[in-house]
N, C-alpha and C positions, 0 to 999 in steps of 0.2 A: 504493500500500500504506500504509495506516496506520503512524504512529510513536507508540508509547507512550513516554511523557516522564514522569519521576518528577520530581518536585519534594519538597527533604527542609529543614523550616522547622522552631523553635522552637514559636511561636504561632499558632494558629488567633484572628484577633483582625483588625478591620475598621480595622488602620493600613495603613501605606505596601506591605506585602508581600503582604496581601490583593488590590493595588491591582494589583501591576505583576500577580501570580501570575494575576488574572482578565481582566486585559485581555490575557495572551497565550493563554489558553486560545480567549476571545471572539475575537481576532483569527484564529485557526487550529483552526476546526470541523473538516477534514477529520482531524486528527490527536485520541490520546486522550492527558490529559492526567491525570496522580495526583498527590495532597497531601496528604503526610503529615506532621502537625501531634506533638506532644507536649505542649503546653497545650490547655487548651480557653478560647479568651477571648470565647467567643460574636459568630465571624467566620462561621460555616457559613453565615449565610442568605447570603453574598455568592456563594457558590458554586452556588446550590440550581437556578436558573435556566438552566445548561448542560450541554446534556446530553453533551460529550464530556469530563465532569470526574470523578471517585472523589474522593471526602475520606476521609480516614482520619483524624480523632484519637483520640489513644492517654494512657494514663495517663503521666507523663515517667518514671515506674520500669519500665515496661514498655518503652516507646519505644524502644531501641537493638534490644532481641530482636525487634522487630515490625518494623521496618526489615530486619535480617540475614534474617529467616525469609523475608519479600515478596521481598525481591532473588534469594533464593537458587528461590524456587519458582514467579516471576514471571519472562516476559521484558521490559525496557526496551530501548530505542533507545539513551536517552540519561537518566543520573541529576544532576540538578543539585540541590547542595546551599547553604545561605547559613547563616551563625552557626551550624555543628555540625562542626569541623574534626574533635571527635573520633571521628565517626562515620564517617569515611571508613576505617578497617580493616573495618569491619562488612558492605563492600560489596565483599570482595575476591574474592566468588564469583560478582559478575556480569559480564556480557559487554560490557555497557553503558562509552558515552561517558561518561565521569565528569568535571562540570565543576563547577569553586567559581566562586560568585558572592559579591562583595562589593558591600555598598548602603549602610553607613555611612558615616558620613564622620568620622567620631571616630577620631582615629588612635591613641589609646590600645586602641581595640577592635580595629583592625583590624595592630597588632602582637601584640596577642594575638592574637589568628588564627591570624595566619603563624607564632607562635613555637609554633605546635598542628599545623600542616599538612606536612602528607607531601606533599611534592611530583611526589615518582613514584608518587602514586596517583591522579594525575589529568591531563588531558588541557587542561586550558583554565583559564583564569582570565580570566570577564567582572565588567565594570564596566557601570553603567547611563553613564557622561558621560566622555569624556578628561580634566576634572579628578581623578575619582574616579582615574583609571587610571593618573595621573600620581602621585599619592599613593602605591597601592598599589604599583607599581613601583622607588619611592626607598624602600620599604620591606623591599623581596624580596632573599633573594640573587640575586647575580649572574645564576646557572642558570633559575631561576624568571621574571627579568623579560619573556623570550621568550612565556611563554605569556597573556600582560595582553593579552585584545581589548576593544572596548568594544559592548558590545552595549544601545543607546537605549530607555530604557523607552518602551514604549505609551501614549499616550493614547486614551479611548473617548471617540473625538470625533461620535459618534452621542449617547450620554448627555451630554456637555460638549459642547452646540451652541448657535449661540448664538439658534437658532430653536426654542422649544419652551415648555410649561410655564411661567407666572411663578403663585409663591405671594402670596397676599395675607397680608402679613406686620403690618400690625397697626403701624405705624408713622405718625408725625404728617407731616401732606403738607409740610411745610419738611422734614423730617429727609434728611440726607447717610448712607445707612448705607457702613459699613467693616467688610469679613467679616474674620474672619483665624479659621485653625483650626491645629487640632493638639496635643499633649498642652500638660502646663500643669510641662513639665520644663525645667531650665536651656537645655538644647538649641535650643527653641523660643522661648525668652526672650519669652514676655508680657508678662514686667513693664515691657519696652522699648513694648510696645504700649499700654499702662497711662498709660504717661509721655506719648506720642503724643497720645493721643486728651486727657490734660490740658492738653495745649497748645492744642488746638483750639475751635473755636467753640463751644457749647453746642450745635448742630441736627447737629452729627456723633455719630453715633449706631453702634456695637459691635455686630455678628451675630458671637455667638463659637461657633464650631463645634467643640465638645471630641469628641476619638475616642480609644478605649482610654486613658480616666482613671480609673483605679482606686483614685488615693490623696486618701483622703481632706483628708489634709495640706495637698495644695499645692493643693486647692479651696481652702481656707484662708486659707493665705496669698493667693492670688490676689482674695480677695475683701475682705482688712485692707487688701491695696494699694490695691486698687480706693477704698474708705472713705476712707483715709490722703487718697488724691487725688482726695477728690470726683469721682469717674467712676463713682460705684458705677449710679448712675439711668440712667446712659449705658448701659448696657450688656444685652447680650440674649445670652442663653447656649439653645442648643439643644444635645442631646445623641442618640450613638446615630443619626446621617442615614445614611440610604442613600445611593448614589452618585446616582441619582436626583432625591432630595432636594435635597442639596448643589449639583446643577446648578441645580436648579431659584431656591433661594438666590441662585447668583451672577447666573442672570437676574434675578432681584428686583433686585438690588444694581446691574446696569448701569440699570435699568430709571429708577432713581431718582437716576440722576447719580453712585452711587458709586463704591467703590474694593477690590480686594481688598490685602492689607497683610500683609506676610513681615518678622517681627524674626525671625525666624532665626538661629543664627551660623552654623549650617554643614549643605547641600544638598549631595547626591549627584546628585539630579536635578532636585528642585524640583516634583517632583507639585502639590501645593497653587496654585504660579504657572502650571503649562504646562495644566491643568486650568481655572482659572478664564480666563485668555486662550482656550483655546479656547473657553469659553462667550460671549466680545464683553466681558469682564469687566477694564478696565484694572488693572496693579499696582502697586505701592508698595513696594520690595523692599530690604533691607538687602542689598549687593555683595558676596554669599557663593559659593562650591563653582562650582555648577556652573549656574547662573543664569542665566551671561551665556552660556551657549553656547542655551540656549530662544530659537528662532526668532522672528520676527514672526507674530501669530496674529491673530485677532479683535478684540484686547487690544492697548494699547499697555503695552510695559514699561518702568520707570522705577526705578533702582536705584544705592542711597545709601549713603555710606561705613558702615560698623558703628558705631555710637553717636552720629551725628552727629543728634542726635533733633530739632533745630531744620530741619537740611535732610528729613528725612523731614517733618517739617510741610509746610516749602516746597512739598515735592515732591505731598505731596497737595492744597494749595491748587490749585496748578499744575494740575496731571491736571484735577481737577473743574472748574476757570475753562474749560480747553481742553478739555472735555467738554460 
């Protein structure tokens, strides 16, 4: 028998939730799967492609009534929600397994959460990593830390393989390229990546994969650093990649002796590392969240204290001699 699965998000936007949200639909055709958004941040075409998926995005002043009215007129299995603690009264007319998921790893965020969460209104609290879960739990009352399972994001190791697709990227046949992606916020800390790549040879060469960057500021600033430290000519910025793409990328990048490269401060899973390792794609990772629990893949992983920017040099000399 089919199970209908609500999923209840923020953003309709081609970051980290787009990510987990399509590879579990992908993994489990036999079941139907709904997502319902309140931004529109132009994520839909990630979904367009399966067919046991419903998108909903909704205007955000509209959103809670659109949620109350589907739960109440709709049956689920199972409602899982992530960053919308408020909206769990909204859902007191369904029948449904009710479960919060947390995927941050900012624990400023993730007490606000909890100091928003009704705890008898749900049934489960998953983490994607036992770091993540370990976090959320020194966080809960008492009563609450019982319900903490950790449930492992998906990788789409059919699209991340490390057999398929290499793009012809347009690079000088010396060139070492170093991918690293994701917003251009404190979080992600580029500027550590910035600094990296100025310690390096000049044939090491930046594929910067930006997703959901919307401000134009910290292009900005991203790119005064870059100047500031002569890396400006080093660098290769693509925007808006499909998953496809982005595989196809990190086969470029093993292709040519590279490296993928996480200054990160803080991973809940580490998407960006257990992605590019599944494509044959070695990494370079600052010793964050949940990093160190990403198995052995295709990839060798290799991961450096947090700001130690001399040993992330090392370490990618290192990878690339042993490569």
């Amino acid at each position: 028998m089919t199970k209908h699965i609500l999923h209840l998000y923020p953003n309709c936007s081609l970051g980290g939730m787009t990510t987990v949200y399509r590879n579990r639909a992908l993994d489990d055709p036999g079941n139907h799967y709904t997502f319902m958004f309140a931004n529109d941040k132009s994520g839909s075409v990630a979904y367009q492609s399966l067919p046991n998926v419903t998108l909903r995005v909704s205007r955000p002043d509209r959103y809670e009534a659109l949620v109350e009215y589907s739960t109440r007129v709709s049956r689920y299995d199972t409602i899982r929600v992530t960053s919308l603690p408020r909206i769990l009264p909204k859902l007191s007319a369904s029948s449904a397994d009710i479960v919060y998921e947390f995927h941050s790893s900012d624990e400023r965020i993730i007490e606000r959460e909890i100091s928003e969460l009704d705890l008898s209104l749900i049934s489960k609290i998953n983490t994607p990593s036992e770091f993540l879960a370990g976090v959320v739990r020194s966080k809960l009352p008492v009563e609450g830390r019982g319900l903490v399972e950790v449930l492992p994001n998906l990788v789409d190791e059919v699209t991340f393989a490390a057999n398929g697709p290499v793009p012809a990227f347009n690079l000088e046949d010396n060139v070492v390229p170093l991918v690293w992606i994701g917003r251009l916020d404190k979080g992600k800390n580029a500027s550590d990546f910035l600094r990296v790549l100025s310690l390096l040879p000049q044939h090491y060469t930046a594929i910067v994969i930006l997703s959901f960057e919307d401000h134009p500021g910290r292009m900005a600033e991203f790119l005064g650093l870059a100047a500031s430290l002569r890396v400006e000519d080093k660098i290769r910025i693509v925007l808006n990649m499909s998953q496809s793409q982005i595989a196809e990328i990190y086969r470029y990048a093993r292709s040519r002796g590279g490296l993928f490269c996480s200054t990160s401060l803080g991973e809940s899973f580490g998407y960006g590392v257990a992605e590019a390792l599944s494509s044959g794609l070695s990494t370079v990772s600052y010793d964050v969240g949940a990093l160190s629990e990403l198995g052995p893949q295709g990839g060798k992983s290799r991961l450096i204290p947090v700001g130690d920017l001399h040993g992330f040099v090392d370490g990618i000399l290192s990878e690339v001699r042993s490569g």
